[in-house]
MARVEXPA-568027 format. One record per residue (C-alpha): residue number from 1; x, y, z negated. Coordinates in nm, 2 decimals. Each point is the difference from the previous one (the first is absolute). Example, Ala and Ser with C-alpha at 12.3 -4.5 7.8 and 13.67 -1.06 7.14 Angstrom:
2
 num     c1     c2     c3
   1   1.23  -0.45  -0.78
   2   0.14   0.34   0.07
# end
This chain:
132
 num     c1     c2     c3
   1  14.40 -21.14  16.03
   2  -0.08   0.32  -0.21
   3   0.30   0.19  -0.18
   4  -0.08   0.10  -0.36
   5   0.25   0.33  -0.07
   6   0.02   0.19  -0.29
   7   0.01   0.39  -0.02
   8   0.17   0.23  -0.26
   9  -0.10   0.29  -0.07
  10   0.34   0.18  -0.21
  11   0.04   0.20  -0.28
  12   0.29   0.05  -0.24
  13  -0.31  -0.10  -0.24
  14  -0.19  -0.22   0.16
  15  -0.01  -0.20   0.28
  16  -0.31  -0.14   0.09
  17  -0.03  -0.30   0.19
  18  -0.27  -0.16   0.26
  19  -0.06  -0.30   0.22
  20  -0.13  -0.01   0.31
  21  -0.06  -0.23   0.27
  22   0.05   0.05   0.41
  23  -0.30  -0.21   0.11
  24  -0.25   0.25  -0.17
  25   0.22   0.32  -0.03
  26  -0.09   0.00  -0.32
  27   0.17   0.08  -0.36
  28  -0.08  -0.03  -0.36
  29   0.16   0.18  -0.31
  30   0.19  -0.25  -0.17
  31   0.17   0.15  -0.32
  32   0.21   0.32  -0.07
  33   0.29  -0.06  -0.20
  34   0.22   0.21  -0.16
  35   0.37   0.11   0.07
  36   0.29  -0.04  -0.28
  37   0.21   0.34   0.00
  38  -0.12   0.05   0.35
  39   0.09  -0.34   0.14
  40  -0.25  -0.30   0.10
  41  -0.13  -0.27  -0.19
  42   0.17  -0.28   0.26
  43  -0.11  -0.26  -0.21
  44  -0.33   0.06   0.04
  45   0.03   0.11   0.33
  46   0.18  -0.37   0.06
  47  -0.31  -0.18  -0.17
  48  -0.22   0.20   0.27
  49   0.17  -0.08   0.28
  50   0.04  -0.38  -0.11
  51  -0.42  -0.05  -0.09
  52  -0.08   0.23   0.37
  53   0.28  -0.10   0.24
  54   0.01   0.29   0.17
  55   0.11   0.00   0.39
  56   0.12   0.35  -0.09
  57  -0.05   0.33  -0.17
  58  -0.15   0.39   0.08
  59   0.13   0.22  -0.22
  60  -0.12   0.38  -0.03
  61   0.23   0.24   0.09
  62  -0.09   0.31  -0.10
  63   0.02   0.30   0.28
  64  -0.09   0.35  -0.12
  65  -0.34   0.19   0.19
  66   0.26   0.19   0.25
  67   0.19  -0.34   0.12
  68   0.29   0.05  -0.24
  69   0.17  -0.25  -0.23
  70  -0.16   0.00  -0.36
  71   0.27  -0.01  -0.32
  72  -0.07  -0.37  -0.06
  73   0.07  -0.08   0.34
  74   0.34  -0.15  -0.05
  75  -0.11  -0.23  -0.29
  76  -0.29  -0.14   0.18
  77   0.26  -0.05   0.24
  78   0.21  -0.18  -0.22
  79  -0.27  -0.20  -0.09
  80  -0.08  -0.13   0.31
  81   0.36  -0.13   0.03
  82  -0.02  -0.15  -0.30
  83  -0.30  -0.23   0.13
  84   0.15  -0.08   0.30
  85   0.33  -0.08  -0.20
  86  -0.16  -0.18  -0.26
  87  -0.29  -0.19   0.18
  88   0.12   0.01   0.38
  89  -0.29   0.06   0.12
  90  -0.09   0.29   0.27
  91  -0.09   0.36  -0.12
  92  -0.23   0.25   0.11
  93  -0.02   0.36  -0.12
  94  -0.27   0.18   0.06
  95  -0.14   0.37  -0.04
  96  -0.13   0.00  -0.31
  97  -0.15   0.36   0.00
  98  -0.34   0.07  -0.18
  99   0.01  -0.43  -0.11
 100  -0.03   0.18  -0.40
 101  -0.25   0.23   0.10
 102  -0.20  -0.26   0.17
 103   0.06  -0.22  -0.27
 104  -0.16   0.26  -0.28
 105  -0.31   0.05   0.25
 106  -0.07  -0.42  -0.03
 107   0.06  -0.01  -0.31
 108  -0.06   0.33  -0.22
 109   0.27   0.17  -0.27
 110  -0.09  -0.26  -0.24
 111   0.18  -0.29   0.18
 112   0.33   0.27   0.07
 113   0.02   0.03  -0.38
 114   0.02  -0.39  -0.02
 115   0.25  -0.05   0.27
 116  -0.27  -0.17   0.23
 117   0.07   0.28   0.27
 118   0.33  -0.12   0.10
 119  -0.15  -0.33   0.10
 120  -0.32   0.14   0.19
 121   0.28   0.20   0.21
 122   0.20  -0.33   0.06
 123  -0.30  -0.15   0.14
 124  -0.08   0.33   0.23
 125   0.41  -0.01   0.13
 126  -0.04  -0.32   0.10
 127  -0.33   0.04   0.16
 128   0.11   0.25   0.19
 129   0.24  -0.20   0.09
 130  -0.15  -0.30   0.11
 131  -0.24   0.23   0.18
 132   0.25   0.15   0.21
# end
């Protein structure tokens, strides 16, 4: 049976969100939602995860161009924990690097001003993911 996951892509912002599915190694933008004093919306993030039942998450972790750690590092770590903790489910970080640039590309500034970006590089994580 196919697994439907759902990817993160971080931000002490925004944290955009997609769904994907294993059978097709496909994902979708779902919604980006916006952090309260730098902390998740987890009751929105509880209302996704009860509508997709997800077998698990992929969450960005961001890696700078030379290998090295990037500053948020630590929170997406955190974050991850947090899912596991809260919805003990299986989670998989996953480079991240370029997802935002990429993102912009598909989608042009205009959609970055609106917050769409962060959703377009959820879907591209967990693509890349899938596709590994």
């Amino acid at each position: 049976m196919p697994d439907t996951l759902l990817g993160f892509d971080f931000g002490t912002k925004r944290i955009g969100i997609a769904v994907g599915q294993s059978l097709t190694a496909t994902a979708s933008p779902l919604v980006t939602l916006a952090t309260r004093n730098a902390k998740p919306d987890w009751k929105a993030i509880s209302e996704l995860v009860e509508e997709w039942k997800p077998a698990a998450f992929v969450v960005g972790y961001p890696v700078d161009l030379d290998g090295s750690e990037n500053d948020i590092a630590e929170r997406v770590k955190k974050f991850a924990r947090q899912l596991h903790g809260r919805y003990h489910l299986p989670v998989h970080l996953i480079d991240e690097t370029l997802s935002s640039i990429e993102a912009e590309r598909h989608s042009g500034p205009k959609a970055q001003s609106e917050g769409r970006n962060d959703a377009i590089a959820a879907a591209i994580i967990l693509e890349t993911w899938l596709n590994q």
